[in-house]
LOVO-413325 format. One line per field, with one value per residue (C-alpha): residue in three letters; x, y, z. Coordinates in Angstrom, 3 decimals. Example, Ala and Ser with C-alpha at 12.3 -4.5 7.8 and 13.67 -1.06 7.14 Angstrom:
BEGIN
res c(ala  ser)
u c(12.300  13.670)
v c(-4.500  -1.060)
w c(7.800  7.140)
END
This chain:
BEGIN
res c(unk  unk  unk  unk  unk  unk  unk  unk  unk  unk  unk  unk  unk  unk  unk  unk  unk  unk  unk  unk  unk  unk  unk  unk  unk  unk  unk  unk  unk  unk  unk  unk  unk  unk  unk  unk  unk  unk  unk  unk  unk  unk  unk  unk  unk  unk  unk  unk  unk  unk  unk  unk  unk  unk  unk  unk  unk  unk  unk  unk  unk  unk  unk  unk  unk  unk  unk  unk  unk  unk  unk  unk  unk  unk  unk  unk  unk  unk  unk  unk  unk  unk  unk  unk  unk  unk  unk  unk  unk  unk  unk  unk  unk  unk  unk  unk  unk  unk  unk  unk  unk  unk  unk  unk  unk  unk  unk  unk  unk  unk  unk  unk  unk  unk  unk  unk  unk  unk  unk  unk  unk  unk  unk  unk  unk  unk  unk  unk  unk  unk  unk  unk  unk  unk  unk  unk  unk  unk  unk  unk  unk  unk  unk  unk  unk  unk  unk  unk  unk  unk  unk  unk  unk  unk  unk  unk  unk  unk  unk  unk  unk  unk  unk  unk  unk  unk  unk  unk  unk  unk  unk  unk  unk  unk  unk  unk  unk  unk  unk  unk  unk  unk  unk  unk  unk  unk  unk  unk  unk  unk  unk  unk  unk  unk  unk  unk  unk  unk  unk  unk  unk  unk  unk  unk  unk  unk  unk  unk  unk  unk  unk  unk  unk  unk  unk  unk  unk  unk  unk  unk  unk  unk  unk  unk  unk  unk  unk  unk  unk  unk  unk  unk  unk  unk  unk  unk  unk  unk  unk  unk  unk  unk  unk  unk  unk  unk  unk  unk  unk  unk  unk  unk  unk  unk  unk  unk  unk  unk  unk  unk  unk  unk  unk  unk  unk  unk  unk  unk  unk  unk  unk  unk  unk  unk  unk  unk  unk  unk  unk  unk  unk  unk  unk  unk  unk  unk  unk  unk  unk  unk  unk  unk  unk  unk  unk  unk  unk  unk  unk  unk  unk  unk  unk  unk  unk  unk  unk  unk  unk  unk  unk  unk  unk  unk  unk  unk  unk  unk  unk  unk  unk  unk  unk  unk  unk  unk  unk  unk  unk  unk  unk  unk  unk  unk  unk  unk  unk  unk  unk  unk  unk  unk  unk  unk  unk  unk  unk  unk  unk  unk  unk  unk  unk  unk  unk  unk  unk  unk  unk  unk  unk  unk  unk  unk  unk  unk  unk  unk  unk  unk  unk  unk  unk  unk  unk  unk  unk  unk  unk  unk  unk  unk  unk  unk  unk  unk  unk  unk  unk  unk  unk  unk  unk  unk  unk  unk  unk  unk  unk  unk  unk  unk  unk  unk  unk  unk  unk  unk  unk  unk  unk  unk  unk  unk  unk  unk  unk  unk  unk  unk  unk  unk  unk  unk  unk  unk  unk  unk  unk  unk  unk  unk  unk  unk  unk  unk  unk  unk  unk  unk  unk  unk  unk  unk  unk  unk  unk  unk  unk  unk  unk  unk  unk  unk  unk  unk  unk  unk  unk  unk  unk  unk  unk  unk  unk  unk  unk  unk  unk  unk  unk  unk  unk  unk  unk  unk  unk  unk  unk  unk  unk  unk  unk  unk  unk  unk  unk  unk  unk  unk  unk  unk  unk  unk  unk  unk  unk  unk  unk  unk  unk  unk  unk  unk  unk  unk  unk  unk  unk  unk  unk  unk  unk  unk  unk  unk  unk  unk  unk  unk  unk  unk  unk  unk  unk  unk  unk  unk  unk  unk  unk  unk  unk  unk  unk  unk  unk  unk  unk  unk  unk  unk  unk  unk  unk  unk  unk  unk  unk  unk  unk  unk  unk  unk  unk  unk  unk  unk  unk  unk  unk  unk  unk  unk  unk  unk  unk  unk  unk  unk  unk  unk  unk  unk  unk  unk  unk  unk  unk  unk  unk  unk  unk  unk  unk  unk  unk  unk  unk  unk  unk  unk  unk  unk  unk  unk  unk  unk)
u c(0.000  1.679  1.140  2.508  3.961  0.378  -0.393  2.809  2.169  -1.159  0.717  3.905  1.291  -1.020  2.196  3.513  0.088  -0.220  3.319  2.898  0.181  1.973  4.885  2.596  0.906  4.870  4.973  1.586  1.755  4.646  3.572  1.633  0.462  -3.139  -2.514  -0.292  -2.692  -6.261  -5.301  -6.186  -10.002  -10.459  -11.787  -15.173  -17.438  -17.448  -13.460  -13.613  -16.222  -14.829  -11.475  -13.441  -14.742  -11.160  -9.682  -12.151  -12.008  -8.170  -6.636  -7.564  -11.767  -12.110  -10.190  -11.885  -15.726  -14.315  -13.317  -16.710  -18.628  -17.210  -17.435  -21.153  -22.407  -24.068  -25.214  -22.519  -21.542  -23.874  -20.884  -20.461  -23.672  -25.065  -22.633  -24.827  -27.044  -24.194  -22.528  -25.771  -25.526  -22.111  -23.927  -27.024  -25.417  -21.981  -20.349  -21.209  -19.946  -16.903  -16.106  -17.693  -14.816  -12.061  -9.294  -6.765  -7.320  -10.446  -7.890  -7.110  -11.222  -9.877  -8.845  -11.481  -14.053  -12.376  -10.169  -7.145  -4.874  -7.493  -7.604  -4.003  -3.410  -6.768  -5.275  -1.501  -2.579  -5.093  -2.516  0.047  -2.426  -4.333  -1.076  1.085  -0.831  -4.166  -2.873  -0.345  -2.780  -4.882  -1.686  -0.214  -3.498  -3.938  -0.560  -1.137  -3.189  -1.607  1.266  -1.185  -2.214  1.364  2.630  0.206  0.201  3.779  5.136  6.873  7.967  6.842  9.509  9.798  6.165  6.488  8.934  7.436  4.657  5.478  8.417  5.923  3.325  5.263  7.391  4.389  2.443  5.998  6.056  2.380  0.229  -3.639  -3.872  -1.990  -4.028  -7.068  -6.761  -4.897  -7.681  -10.172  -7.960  -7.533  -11.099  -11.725  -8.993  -10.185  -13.827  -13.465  -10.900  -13.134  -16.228  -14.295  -13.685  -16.983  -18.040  -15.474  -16.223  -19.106  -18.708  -16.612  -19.420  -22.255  -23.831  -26.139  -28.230  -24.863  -23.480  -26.762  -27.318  -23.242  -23.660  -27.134  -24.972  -22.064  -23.530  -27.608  -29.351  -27.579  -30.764  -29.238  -25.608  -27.351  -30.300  -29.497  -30.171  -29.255  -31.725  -33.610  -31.548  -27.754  -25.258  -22.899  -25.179  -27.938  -31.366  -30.039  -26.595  -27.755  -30.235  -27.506  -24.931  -27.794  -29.394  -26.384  -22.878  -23.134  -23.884  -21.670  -18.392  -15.572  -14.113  -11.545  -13.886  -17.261  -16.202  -19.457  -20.237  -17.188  -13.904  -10.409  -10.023  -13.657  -13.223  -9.591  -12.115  -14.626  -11.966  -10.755  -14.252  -14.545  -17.950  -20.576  -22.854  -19.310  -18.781  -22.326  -22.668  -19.074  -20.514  -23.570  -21.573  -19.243  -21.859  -24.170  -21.214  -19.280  -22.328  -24.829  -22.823  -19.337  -19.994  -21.503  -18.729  -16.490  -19.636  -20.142  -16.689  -16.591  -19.586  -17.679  -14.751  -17.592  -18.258  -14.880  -13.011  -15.088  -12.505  -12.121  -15.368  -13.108  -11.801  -8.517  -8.480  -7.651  -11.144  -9.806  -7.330  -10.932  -11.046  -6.983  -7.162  -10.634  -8.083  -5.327  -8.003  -10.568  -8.873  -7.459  -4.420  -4.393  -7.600  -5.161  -2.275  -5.690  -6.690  -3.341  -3.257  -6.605  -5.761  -1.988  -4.695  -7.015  -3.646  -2.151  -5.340  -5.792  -2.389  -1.817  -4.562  -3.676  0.311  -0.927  -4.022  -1.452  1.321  -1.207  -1.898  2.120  2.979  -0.023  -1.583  2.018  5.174  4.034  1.316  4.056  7.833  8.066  4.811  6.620  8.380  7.927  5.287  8.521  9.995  6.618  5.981  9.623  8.899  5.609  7.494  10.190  7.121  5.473  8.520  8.207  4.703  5.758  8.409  5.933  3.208  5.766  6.271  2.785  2.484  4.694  2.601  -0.472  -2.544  -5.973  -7.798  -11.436  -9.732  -7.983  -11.456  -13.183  -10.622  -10.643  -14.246  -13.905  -11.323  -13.978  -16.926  -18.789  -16.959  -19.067  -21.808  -19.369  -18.535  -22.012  -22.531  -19.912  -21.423  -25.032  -24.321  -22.662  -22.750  -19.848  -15.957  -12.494  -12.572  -15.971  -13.927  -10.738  -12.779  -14.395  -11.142  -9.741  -12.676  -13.444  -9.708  -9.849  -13.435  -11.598  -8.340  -10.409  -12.994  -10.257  -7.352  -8.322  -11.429  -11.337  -10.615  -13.656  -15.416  -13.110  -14.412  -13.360  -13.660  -13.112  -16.495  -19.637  -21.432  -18.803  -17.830  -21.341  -21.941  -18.505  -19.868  -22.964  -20.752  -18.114  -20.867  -22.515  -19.836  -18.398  -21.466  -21.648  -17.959  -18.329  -21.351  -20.462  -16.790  -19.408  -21.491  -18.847  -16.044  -16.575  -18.069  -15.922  -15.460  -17.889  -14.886  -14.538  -17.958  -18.982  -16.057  -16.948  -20.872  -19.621  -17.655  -19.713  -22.975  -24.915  -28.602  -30.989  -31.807  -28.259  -26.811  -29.764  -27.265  -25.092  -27.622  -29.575  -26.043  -24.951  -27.900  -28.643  -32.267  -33.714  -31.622  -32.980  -35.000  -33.182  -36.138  -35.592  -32.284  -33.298  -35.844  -33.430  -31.153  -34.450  -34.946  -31.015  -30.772  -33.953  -32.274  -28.766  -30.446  -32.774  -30.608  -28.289  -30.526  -32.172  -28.752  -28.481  -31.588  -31.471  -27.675  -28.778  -32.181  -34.775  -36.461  -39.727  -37.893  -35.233  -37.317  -39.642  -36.447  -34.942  -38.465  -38.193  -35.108  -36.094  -39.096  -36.793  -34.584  -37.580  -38.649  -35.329  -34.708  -38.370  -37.604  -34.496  -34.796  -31.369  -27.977  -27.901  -26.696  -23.936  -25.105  -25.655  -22.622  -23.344  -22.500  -18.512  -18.318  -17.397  -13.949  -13.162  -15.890  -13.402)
v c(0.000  3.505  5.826  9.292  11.810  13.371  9.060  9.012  12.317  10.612  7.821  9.461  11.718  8.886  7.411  10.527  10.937  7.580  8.145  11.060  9.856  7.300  9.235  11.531  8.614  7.039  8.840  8.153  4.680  3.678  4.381  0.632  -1.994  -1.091  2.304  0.321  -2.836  -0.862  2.958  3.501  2.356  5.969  5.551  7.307  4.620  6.333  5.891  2.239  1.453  2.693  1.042  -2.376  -1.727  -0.501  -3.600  -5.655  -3.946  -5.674  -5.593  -9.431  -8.741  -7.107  -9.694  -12.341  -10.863  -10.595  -14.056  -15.600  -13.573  -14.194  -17.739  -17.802  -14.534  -12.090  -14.610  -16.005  -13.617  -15.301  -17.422  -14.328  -12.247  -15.109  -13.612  -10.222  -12.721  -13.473  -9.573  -8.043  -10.930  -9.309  -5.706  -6.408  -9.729  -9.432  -5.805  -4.894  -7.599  -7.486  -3.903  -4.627  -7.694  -5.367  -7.773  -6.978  -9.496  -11.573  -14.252  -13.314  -13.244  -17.340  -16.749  -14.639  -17.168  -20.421  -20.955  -23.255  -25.333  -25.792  -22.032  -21.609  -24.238  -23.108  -19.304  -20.166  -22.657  -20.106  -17.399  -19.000  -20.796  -17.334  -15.473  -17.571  -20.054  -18.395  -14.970  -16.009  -17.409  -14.343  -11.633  -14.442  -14.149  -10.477  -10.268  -12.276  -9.926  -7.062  -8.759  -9.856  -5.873  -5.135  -7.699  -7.355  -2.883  -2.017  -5.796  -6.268  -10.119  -11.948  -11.550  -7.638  -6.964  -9.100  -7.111  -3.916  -4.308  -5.261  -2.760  0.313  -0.987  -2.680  0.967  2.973  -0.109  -0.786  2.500  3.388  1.094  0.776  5.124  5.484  2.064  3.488  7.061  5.624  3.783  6.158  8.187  5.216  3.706  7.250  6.784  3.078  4.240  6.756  4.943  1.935  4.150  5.387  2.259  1.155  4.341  4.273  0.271  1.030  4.308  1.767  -1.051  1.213  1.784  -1.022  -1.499  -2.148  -4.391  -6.347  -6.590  -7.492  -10.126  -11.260  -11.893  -13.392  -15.912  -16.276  -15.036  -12.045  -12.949  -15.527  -14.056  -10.891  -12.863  -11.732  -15.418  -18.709  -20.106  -23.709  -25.779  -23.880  -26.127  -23.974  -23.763  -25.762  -24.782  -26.835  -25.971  -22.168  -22.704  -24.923  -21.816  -19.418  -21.455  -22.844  -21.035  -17.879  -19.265  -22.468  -21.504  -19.007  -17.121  -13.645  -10.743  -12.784  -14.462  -15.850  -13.618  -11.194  -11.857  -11.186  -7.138  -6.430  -7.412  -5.176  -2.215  -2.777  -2.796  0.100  2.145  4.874  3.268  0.704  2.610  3.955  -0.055  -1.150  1.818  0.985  -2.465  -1.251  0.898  -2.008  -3.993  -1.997  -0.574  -3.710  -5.478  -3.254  0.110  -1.334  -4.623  -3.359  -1.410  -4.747  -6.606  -4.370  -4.412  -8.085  -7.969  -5.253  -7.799  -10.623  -8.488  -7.237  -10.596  -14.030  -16.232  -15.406  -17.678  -20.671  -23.424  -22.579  -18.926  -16.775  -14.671  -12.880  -11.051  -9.715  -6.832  -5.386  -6.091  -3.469  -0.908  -1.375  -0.878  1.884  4.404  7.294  9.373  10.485  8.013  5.113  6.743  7.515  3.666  2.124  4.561  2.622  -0.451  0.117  2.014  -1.414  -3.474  -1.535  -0.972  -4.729  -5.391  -2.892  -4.512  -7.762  -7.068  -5.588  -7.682  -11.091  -9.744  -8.705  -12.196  -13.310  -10.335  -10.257  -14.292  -15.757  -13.766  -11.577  -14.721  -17.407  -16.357  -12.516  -12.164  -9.161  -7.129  -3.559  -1.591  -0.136  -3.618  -5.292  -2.447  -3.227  -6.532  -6.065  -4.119  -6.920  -9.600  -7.149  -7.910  -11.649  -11.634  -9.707  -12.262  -15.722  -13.704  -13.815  -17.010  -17.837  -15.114  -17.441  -20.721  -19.681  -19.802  -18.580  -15.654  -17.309  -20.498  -19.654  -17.920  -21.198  -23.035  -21.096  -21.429  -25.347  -25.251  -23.264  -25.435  -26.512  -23.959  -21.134  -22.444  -22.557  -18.957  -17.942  -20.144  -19.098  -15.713  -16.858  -20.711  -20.943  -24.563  -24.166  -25.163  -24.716  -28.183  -27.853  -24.861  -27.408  -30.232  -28.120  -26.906  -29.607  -31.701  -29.286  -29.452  -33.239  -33.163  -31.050  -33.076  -36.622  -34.942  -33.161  -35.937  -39.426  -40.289  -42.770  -40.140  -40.629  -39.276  -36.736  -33.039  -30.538  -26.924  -24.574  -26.090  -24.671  -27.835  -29.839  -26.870  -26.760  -30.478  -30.285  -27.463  -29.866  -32.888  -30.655  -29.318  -32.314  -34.457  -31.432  -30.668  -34.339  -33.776  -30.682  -31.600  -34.765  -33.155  -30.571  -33.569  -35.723  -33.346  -30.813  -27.445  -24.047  -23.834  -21.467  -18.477  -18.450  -18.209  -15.800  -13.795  -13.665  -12.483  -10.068  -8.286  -9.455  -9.615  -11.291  -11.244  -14.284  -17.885  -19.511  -17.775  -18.218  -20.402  -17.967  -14.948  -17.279  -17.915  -14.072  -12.945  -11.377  -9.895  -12.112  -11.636  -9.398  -11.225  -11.760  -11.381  -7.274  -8.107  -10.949  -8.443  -5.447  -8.196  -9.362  -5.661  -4.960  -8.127  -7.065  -3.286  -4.473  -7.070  -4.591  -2.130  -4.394  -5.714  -2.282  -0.870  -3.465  -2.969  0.374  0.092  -2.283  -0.248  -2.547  0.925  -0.304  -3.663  -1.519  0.834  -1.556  -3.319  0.334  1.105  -2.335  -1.273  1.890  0.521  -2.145  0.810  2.953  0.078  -0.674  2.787  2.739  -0.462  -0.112  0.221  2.171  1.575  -0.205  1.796  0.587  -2.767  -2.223  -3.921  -7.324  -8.103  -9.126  -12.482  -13.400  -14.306  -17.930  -18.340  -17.834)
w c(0.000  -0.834  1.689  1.316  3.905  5.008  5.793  7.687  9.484  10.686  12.125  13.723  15.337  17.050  18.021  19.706  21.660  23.220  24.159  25.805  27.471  28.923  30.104  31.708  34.058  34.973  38.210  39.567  38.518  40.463  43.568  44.662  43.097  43.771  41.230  38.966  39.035  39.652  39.226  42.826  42.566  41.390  37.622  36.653  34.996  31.237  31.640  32.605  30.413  27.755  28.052  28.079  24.769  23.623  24.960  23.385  19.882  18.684  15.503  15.566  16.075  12.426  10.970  12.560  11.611  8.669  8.365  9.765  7.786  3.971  5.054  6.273  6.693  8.721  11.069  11.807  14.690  16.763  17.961  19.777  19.839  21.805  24.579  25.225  28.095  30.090  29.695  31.251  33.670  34.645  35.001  37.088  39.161  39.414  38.514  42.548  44.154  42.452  43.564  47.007  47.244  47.747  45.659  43.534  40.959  40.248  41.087  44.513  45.367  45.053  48.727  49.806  48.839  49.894  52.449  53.029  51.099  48.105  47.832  47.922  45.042  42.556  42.589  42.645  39.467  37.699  37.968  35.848  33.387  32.838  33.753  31.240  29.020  28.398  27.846  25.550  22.934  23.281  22.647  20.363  17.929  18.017  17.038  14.417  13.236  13.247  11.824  8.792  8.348  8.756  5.986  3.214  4.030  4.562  3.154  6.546  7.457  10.664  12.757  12.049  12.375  15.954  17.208  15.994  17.563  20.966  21.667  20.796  22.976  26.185  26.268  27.489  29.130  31.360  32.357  32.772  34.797  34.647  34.224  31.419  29.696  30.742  29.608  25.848  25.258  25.186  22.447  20.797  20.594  19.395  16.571  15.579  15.059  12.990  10.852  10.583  10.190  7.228  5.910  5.220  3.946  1.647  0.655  0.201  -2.204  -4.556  -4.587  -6.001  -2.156  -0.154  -3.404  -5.657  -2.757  -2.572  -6.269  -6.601  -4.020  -5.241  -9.221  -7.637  -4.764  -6.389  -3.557  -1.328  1.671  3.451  3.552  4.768  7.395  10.977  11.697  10.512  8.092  9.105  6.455  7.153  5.730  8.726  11.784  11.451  14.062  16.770  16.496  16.864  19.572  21.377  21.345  22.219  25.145  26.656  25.359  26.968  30.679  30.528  28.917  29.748  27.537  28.333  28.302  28.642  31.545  32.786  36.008  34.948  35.411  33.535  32.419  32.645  36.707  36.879  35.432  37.882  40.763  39.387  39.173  42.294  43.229  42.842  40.935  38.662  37.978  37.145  34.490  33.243  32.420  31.278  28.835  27.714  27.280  24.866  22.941  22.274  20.939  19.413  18.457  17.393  15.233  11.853  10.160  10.330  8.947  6.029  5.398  5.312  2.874  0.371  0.785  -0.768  -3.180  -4.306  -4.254  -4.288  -4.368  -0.793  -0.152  -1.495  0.876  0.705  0.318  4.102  4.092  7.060  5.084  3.032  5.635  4.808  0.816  0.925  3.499  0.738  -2.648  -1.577  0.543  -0.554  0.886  3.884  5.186  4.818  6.923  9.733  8.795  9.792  12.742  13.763  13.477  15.889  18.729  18.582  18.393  21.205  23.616  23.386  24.229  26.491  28.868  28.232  29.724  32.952  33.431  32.923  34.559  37.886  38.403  38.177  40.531  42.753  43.175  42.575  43.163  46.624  47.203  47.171  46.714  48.559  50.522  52.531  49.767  49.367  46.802  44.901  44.640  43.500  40.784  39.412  39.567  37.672  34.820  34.324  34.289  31.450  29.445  30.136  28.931  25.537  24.504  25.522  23.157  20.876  20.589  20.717  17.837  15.416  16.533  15.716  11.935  12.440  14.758  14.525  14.860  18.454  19.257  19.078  21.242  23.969  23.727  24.187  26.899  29.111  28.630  31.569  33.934  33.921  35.871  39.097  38.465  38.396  41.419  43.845  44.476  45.629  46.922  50.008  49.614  46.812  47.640  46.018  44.743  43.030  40.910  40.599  39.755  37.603  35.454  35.273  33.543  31.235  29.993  29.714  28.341  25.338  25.223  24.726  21.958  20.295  20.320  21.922  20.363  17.362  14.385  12.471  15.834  17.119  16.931  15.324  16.827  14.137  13.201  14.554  14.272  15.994  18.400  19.670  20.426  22.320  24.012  25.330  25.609  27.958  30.304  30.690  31.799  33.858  35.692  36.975  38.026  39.397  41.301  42.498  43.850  45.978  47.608  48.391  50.052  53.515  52.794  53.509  57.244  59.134  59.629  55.460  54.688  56.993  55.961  52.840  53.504  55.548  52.737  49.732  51.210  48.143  47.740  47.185  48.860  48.622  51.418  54.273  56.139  56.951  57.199  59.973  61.802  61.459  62.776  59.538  58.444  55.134  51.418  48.831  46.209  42.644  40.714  40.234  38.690  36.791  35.652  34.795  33.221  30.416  29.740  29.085  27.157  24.943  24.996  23.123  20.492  19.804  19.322  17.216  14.982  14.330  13.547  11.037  9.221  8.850  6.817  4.881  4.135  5.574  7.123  8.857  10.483  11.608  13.080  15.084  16.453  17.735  18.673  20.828  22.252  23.427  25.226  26.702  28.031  29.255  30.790  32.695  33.952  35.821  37.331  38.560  41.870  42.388  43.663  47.501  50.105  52.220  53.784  57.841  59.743  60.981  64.808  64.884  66.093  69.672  70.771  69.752  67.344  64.484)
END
């Protein structure tokens, strides 16, 4: 792609800001892990909120829309539409008593939930397989992407484009902390907006408009309708009625996956520790949650479709249809836009990455190193520490940068290796009955549930999860047989001992029936009911799909169904602000408990 010096202007100058922005947040961010790790628990929820959505929007995502799109179209992003349930689960359920916890980490609540030697071992192991393994893959594929837009842009080879990429970003993450991510990422969500905003427009300009792109896919495919339905068809050769209703009924409740942790978890739990309030990190959620899903999606989709249109032999078997999304950046932008457009795609590369280097390096410093090997260090010595880990984290991503082939593909596994686990984190908030070795148990099924589908079954009966149809019966498969594990591992070992659980209502204090135990031991007045939230959850849900679909409609000039689905979506938000019944005060203090009783 030639880019001229007003392009490079663009880029030195995006550069130059997030820089500076970093520099400016060294000081402050040295001072403790808690500002390094969570900015001091001082973020306003539009802040926090907003750096979700940056950290969610890689160089990787358009890529990957891209690439499930041109292969099955519009509706294929219900592999992870079908996640919006379990996000405004997060808002209503969890996004409180995450800040109310008072951890560091979503790892360390571990030890404020269980107690003991099983506690210990499930956060010392979590931290090094999130820390280490998981994070890895996920920095390793959006790496990958970059270093796709990097290759076919500037014709810049692997290694290069690796290194590129992670000395620009680790410099102002090493030095910054939490702040300076948090304040970048807003200035460079802005930047990757507008550039993809642009991009579309522009695809669209060179396609002859919606009406040119339908009619151009309608010649090319015999029937643009199903590549543009919002929802499988009956017959789908790809996701067949039961596949979809399996990934909509059960995927977004039963699996984990980084940044739709079921019940929060990951960076979206480091923002909420990091919001000033209660009421900061429910509306940070809130924000996340309608932005990542119904505001953000449908320029990469109607790039993807231009892509279709402009170069069909992307559809074929062999053909890469994520690289669709860069050859439309490279054709249809003029000077000037593609200097703005590369500048986009570094701020979603870097705001992704930037996250993912504190977030993994807060569970090596905080649950391992201080937990395990220096427990009585000082803050200056842990934030040096935390720095030198960052590094450690850029060269392991990498290497898992040059082991990896495709971004949907390492989507879907980490989709398998989480089935059947998200039930316990859903659970462990509102069942006192719940242990460390139900999580444990839990983990470690749903890895060997995915290790015997994938690799130990006879191979005419192995399954294969860069297939929707195969990913979604291993998705029932895994939370079947880890349920059973899971539940049985409950029943037959000791419950948390009194002390632990009545520690942990004292801090938390959940609402709802799985906690009357303890309430009737404490001394404690009857739970709140869950049916509000369940309530303000169905109206949130019916707000974002409504909003999402209505979007849709509306681009692709389908005026009275795209009205009647923003008209739904508006009701659904009236509805939720007159039911709400406000943010809790601070719970009353429970009587302390006696000497000895501990």
């Amino acid at each position: 792609m030639q880019l001229e010096w007003i392009d490079w202007a663009i880029i030195a100058a995006y550069f130059l800001g997030s820089l500076l922005i970093g520099i400016a947040f060294t000081g402050r961010a040295g001072k403790s892990l808690s500002e390094y790790f969570v900015s001091g628990r001082n973020v306003p929820w539009w802040l926090a909120g907003t750096s979700m959505v940056a950290t969610t929007f890689a160089a990787d995502t358009p890529l990957a829309v891209a690439g499930l799109v041109i292969k099955n179209g519009v509706a294929a992003n219900w592999l992870w539409w079908s996640f919006v349930m379990g996000g405004m689960l997060t808002v209503f359920f969890f996004a409180r008593l995450w800040r109310r916890s008072g951890v560091l980490t979503d790892i360390e609540f571990t030890e404020l939930r269980y107690g003991g030697k099983p506690a210990a071992l499930l956060r010392g192991f979590r931290s090094l397989y999130l820390g280490i393994a998981i994070n890895s893959i996920i920095m390793g594929w959006v790496t990958l992407a970059m270093v796709k837009i990097l290759g076919l842009t500037l014709g810049i080879d692997k290694w290069q484009a690796v290194i590129l990429c992670f000395v620009v970003t680790a410099l102002y993450t090493t030095l910054s902390g939490l702040w300076g991510i948090l304040v970048t990422d807003a200035f460079q969500f802005v930047i990757a907006m507008v550039g993809c905003i642009a991009l579309a427009v522009f695809g669209l300009e060179a396609v002859g408009g919606i009406d040119g792109l339908k009619a151009t896919l309608g010649s090319r495919f015999g029937d643009a309708d199903p590549i543009l339905a919002l929802t499988p068809a009956v017959d789908s050769p790809w996701m067949p009625i039961a596949t979809f209703l399996i990934l909509l009924s059960i995927g977004w409740w039963a699996s984990w996956y980084p940044g739709a942790e079921p019940g929060g978890g990951g960076y979206v739990a480091q923002r909420v520790f990091s919001a000033r309030s209660e009421r900061d990190s429910l509306l940070a959620t809130l924000w996340f949650t309608v932005a990542h899903y119904a505001l953000r999606p449908w320029p990469w989709i109607v790039v993807a479709l231009v892509a279709m249109a402009l170069y069909p032999g992307l559809t074929e078997p062999k053909a890469d249809p994520e690289t669709g999304y860069i050859k439309v950046m490279i054709d249809v932008l003029p000077t000037g836009w593609r200097g703005l457009m590369l500048a986009a795609f570094a701020a979603a590369y870097m705001s992704t990455i930037s996250t993912h280097l504190n977030w993994g390096t807060s569970y090596l410093i905080n649950d391992f190193y201080k937990r395990f090997l220096r427990p009585e260090a000082s803050d200056s010595h842990y934030v040096w520490a935390a720095r030198l880990a960052t590094v450690l984290a850029m060269v392991l991503a990498g290497i898992a940068t040059l082991n990896i082939n495709s971004i949907s593909g390492a989507w879907q596994l980490l989709l398998a290796l989480g089935a059947g686990t998200g039930p316990v984190y859903l659970l462990r908030w509102y069942w006192w009955r719940l242990n460390a070795w139900s999580e444990i148990s839990a983990q470690l099924c749903a890895l060997a549930s995915y290790v015997v589908l994938t690799y130990f079954l006879p191979v005419q009966m192995r399954l294969d999860t860069n297939d929707p149809n195969d990913l979604a019966l291993s998705l029932v498969v895994s939370v079947a047989v880890t349920t059973v594990c899971w539940l049985s591992v409950t029943f037959l070992t000791q419950p948390e001992a009194p002390a632990v659980l009545e520690r942990f209502y004292r801090q938390v204090r959940p609402e709802g029936p799985g906690w009357r135990v303890v309430r009737e031991r404490l001394g404690a007045g009857p739970g709140a009911s869950l049916w509000p939230l369940a309530f303000n959850w169905l109206c949130g849900v019916v707000l974002v799909y409504g909003a999402l679909f209505g979007v849709g409609k509306l681009i692709f000039k389908e005026w009275l169904a795209g009205g009647l689905y923003l008209a739904v979506s508006l009701a659904a938000g009236a509805l939720l602000v007159v039911t709400f019944q406000g943010f809790s005060p601070e719970p009353e203090p429970l009587p302390e408990p006696l000497a000895g009783e501990e």
